[in-house]
C-alpha positions in Angstrom: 0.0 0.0 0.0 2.6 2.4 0.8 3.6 2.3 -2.8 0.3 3.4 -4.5 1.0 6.8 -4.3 -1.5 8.0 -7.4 -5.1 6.5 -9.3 -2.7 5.4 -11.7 -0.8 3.3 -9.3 -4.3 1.8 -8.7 -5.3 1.4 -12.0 -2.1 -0.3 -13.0 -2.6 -2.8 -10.6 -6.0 -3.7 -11.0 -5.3 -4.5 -14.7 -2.8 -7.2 -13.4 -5.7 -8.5 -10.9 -9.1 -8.3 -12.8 -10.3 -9.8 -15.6 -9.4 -8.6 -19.2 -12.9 -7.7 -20.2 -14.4 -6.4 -17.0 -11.3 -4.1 -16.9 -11.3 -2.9 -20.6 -15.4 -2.4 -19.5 -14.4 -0.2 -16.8 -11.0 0.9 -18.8 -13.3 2.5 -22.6 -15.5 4.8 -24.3 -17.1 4.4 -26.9 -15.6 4.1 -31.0 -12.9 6.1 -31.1 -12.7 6.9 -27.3 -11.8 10.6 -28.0 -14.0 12.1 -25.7 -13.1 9.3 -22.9 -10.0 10.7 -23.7 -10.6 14.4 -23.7 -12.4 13.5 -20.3 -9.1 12.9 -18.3 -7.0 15.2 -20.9 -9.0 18.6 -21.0 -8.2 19.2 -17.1 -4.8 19.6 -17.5 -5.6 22.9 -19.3 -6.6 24.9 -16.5 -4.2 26.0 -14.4 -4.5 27.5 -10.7 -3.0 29.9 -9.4 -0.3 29.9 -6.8 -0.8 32.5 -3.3 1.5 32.5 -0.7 1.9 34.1 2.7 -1.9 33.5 3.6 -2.5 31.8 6.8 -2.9 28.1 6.0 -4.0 26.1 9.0 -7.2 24.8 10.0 -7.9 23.7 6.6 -11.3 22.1 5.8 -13.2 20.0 2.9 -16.3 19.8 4.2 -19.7 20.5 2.2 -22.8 19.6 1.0 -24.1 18.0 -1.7 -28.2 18.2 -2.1 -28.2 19.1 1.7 -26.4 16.1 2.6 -23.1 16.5 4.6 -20.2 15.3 3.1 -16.3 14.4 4.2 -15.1 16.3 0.8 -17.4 17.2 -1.8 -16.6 13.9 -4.1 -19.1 10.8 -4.1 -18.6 7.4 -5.4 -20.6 7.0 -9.3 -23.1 5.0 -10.2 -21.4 2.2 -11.9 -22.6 -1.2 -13.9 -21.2 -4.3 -13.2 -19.1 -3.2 -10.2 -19.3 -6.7 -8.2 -17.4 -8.0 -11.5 -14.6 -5.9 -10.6 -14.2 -7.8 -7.2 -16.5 -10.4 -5.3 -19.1 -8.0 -3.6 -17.7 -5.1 -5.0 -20.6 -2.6 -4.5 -21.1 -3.7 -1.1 -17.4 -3.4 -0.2 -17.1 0.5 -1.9 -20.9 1.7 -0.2 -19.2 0.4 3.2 -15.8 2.2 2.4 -17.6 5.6 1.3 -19.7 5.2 4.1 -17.4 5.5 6.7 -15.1 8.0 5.0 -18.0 10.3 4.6 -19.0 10.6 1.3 -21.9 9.1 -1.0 -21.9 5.8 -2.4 -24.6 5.9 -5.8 -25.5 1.8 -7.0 -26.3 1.6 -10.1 -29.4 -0.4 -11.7 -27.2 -2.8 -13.6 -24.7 -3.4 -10.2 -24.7 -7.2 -9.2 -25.3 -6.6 -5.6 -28.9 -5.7 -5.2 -30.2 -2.4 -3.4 -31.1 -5.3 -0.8 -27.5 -6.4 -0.7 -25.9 -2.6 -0.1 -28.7 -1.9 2.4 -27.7 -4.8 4.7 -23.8 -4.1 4.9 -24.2 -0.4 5.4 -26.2 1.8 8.2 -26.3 5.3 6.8 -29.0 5.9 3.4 -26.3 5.5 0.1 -27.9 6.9 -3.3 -29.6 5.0 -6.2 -29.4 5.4 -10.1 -32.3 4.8 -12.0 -32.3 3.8 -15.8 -35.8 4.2 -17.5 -36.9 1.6 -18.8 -39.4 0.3 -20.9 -41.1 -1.9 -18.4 -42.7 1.0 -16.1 -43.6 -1.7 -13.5 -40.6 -2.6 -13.1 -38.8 0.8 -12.8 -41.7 1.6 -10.1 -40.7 -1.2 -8.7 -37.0 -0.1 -8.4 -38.1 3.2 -7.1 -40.1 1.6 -4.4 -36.9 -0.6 -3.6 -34.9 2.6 -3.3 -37.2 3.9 -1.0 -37.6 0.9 1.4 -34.1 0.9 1.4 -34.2 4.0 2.7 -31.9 5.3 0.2 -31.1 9.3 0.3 -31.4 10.4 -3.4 -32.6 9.4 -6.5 -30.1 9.7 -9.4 -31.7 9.6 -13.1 -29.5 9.0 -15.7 -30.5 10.5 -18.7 -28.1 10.1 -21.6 -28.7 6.2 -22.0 -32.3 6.1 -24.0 -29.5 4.2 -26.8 -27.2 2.3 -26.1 -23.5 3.7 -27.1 -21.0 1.1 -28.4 -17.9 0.6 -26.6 -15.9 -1.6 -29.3 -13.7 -4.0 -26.4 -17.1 -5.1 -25.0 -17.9 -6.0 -28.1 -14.7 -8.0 -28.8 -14.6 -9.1 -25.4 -17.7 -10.9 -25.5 -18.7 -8.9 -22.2 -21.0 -11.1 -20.0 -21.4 -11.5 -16.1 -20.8 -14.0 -15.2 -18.2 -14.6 -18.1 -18.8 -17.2 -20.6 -16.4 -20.1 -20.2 -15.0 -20.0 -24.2 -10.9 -20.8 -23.9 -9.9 -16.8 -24.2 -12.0 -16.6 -20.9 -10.8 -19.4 -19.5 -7.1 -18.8 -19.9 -7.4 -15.0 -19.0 -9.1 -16.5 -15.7 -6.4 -19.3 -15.1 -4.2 -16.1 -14.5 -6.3 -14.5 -11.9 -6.6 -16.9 -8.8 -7.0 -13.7 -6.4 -10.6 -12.8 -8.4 -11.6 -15.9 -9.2 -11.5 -17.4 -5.8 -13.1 -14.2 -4.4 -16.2 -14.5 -7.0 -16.7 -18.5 -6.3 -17.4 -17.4 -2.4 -20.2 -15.2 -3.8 -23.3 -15.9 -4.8 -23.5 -12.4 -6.2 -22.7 -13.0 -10.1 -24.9 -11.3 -12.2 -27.7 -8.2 -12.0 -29.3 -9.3 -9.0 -31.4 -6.2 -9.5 -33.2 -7.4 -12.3 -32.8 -11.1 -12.0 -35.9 -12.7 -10.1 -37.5 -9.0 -10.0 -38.4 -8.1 -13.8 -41.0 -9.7 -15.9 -39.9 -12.9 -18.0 -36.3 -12.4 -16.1 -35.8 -15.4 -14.0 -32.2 -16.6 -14.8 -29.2 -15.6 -17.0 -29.9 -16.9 -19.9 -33.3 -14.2 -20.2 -31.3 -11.3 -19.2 -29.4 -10.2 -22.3 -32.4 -10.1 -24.6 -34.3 -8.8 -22.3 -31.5 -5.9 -20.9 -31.1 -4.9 -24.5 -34.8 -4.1 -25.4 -35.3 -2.3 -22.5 -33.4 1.0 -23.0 -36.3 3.4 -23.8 -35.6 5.9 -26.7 -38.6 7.5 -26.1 -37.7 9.1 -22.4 -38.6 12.2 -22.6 -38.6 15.5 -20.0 -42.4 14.3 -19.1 -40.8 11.3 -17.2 -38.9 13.2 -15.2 -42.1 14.4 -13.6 -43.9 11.1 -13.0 -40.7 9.6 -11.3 -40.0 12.7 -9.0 -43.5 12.5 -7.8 -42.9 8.6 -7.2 -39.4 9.2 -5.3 -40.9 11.6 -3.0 -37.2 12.9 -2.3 -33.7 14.2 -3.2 -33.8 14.0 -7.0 -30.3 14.5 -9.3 -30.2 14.4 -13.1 -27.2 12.8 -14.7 -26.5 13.3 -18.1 -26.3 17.2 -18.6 -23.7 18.1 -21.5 -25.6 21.0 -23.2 -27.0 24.6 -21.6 -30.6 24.2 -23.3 -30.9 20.9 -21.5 -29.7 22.4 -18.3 -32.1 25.3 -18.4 -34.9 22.7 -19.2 -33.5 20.7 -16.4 -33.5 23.6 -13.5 -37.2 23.8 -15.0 -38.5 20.1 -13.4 -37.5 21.1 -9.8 -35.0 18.4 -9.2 -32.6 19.2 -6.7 -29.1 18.8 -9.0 -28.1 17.8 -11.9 -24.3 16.6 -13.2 -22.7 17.6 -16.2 -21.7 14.4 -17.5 -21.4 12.7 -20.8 -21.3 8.8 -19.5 -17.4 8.9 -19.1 -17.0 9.1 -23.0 -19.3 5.8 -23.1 -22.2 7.7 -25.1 -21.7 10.3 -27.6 -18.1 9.9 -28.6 -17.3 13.5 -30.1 -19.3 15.1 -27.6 -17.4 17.7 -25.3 -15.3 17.0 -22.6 -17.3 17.0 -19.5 -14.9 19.6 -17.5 -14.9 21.9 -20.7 -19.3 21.9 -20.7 -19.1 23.2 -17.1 -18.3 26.5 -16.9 -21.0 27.4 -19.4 -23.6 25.3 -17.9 -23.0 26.3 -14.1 -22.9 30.3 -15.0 -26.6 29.6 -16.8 -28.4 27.5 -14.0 -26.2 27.8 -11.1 -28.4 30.1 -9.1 -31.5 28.1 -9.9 -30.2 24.2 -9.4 -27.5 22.4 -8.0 -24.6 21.7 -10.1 -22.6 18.7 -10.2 -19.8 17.3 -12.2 -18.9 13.7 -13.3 -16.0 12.3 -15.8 -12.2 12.4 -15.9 -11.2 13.6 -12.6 -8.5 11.6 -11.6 -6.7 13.2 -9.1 -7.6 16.0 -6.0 -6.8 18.5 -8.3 -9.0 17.8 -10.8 -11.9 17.9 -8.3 -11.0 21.3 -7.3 -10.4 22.5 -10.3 -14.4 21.4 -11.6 -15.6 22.9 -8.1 -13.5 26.6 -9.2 -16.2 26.2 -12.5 -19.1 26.3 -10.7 -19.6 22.7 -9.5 -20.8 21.7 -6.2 -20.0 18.4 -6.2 -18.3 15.8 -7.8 -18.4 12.4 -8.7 -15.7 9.1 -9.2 -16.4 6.6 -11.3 -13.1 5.0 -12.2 -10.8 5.7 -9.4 -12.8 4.1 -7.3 -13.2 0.5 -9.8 -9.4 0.7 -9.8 -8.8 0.9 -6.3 -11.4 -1.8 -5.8 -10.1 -4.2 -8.4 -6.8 -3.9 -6.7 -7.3 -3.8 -3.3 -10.4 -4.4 -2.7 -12.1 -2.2 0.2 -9.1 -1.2 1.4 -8.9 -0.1 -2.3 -11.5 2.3 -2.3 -10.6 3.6 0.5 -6.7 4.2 -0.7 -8.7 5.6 -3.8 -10.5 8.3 -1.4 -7.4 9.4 0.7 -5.1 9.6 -2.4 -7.9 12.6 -3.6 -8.4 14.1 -0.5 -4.6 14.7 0.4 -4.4 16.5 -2.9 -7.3 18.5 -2.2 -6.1 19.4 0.4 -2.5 20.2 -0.4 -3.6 22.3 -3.4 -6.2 23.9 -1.3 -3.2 25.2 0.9 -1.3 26.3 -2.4 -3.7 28.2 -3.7 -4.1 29.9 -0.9 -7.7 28.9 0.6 -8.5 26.8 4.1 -12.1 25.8 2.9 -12.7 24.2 -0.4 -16.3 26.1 -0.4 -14.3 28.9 -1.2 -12.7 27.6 -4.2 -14.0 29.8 -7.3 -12.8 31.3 -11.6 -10.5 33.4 -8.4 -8.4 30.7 -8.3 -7.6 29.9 -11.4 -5.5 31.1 -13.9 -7.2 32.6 -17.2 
């Protein structure tokens, strides 16, 4: 541990531990990958500036996001297929976030259930929603979240089609993994995983599994998973599922002002700039260079958060300088947990809040609420 000093350090050594094509699923965008690329890339164009002789001590990271008190204004992303990362894996990261302080969000297509989460943690963790076509099953979901006590509602928005991502594709992406030889010799060299996911009875979307219609086993779930993204979601949905939820409500998939504005129209409570870590739209804009424009338009009216690339403390501190009020980490957190497990999410968390806070110092502030355009160089 005392050699992971970075994400990349993490990332580096979950490509050695997990499987080939659950890493390449966490580890692409889609075609061409540019804007997965420009994702991580585009930050390292702003620039802060440097202050010194300012009184540095007493440094804090508290905040809020949507009225919820957080360690550091970061929270773990909603994230498919994160138990394939490691045995348990979205149980193991809502328990590490949990007692570090900062959100976990499970996704709909996570292999631990809402159930699962709910009976490893003690404090309400988020839930993403995907809209589907089967309505009764989407209220059911909501109802889930709800029993479960979770906190907020997150509603993806930017998934009515399904973007391809070219190394699932060649990968033959599947969970649990078909046994064809490729699969079978790319397991043979990852005893650690493979023993962890044989203890488990957690192997495939045990969200949907045994609660959707004609869904009963694995073999019913691809055809059914891939009929089920609705292209015809539309801005009226988002008022039928708010009145549902009854709670915090936070739109993901924000890349464009228009859509902002129509989003700080609904009365949710956030929404984050976000463009699926490059797993959509490739060619879209960077999500880190759609900020700035989106959180001068609606930033008085709605909260604003920010979700893809940030790989480091800095880059979280640069998107909260933009306008955001929260962020979110999606792969940081898969790396550290296909490395280390929870201890791996965990080493994910301090690694970003040590450079918060050491760049917080060096630009001069104590508390990262006070991070603003100030602080950076233009």
């Amino acid at each position: 541990m005392s050699d992971i000093l970075t994400i990349a350090d993490l990332k580096d050594l979950a490509r050695r531990r997990v499987p080939k094509m659950f890493f390449d699923y966490a580890d692409s965008g889609a075609w061409t990958e540019s804007t997965y690329r420009a994702n991580e890339e585009d930050f390292q164009k702003i620039k802060f500036r440097q202050r010194v002789l300012v009184d540095m001590s007493n440094r804090s990271l508290e905040s809020t996001m949507v009225g919820q008190k957080v360690s550091m204004p970061v929270a773990l992303a909603p994230t498919g297929l994160t138990g394939m990362q490691h045995a348990d894996g979205e149980m193991l990261a809502a328990q590490a976030a949990e007692e570090f302080g900062v959100p976990f969000t499970l996704s709909t297509m996570s292999i631990c259930s809402i159930e699962d989460v709910a009976s490893v943690t003690t404090k309400p963790f988020w839930f993403q929603l995907y809209v589907l076509r089967d309505k009764d099953f989407v209220l059911d979901l909501i109802d889930r979240a709800k029993a479960a006590k979770c906190s907020a509602l997150v509603l993806t928005l930017d998934l009515q089609i399904l973007g391809q991502r070219h190394k699932d594709v060649r990968n033959g992406l599947s969970a649990p993994p078909k046994m064809t030889l490729a699969n079978i010799i790319d397991l043979a060299s990852k005893p650690r995983w493979c023993l962890g996911i044989a203890g488990t009875k957690r192997r495939t979307f045990r969200n949907i599994v045994g609660h959707a219609k004609g869904v009963g086993d694995v073999s019913s779930l691809s055809s059914w998973t891939n009929e089920q993204f609705d292209p015809q979601l539309s801005w009226k949905d988002v008022a039928w599922i708010k009145e549902r939820w009854g709670g915090k409500l936070i739109l993901k998939g924000i890349l464009d002002k228009e859509d902002a504005m129509m989003a700080a129209k609904t009365g949710a409570d956030a929404i984050v700039v976000s463009n699926h870590g490059g797993r959509q739209l490739d060619g879209a804009s960077s999500s880190i260079m759609a900020l700035e424009e989106i959180a001068d338009a609606v930033g008085d009216k709605i909260e604003v958060h920010m979700d893809g690339g940030i790989r480091s403390g800095q880059d979280v501190l640069k998107a909260l300088c933009l306008g955001a009020k929260g962020t979110y980490i999606g792969r940081p957190f898969l790396y550290g947990l296909g490395a280390l497990g929870k201890e791996g999410v965990t080493k994910a968390l301090e690694i970003i809040r040590k450079e918060m806070d050491i760049t917080l110092a060096l630009c001069g502030k104590r508390l990262v609420t006070d991070m603003g355009k100030d602080q950076l160089r233009r």
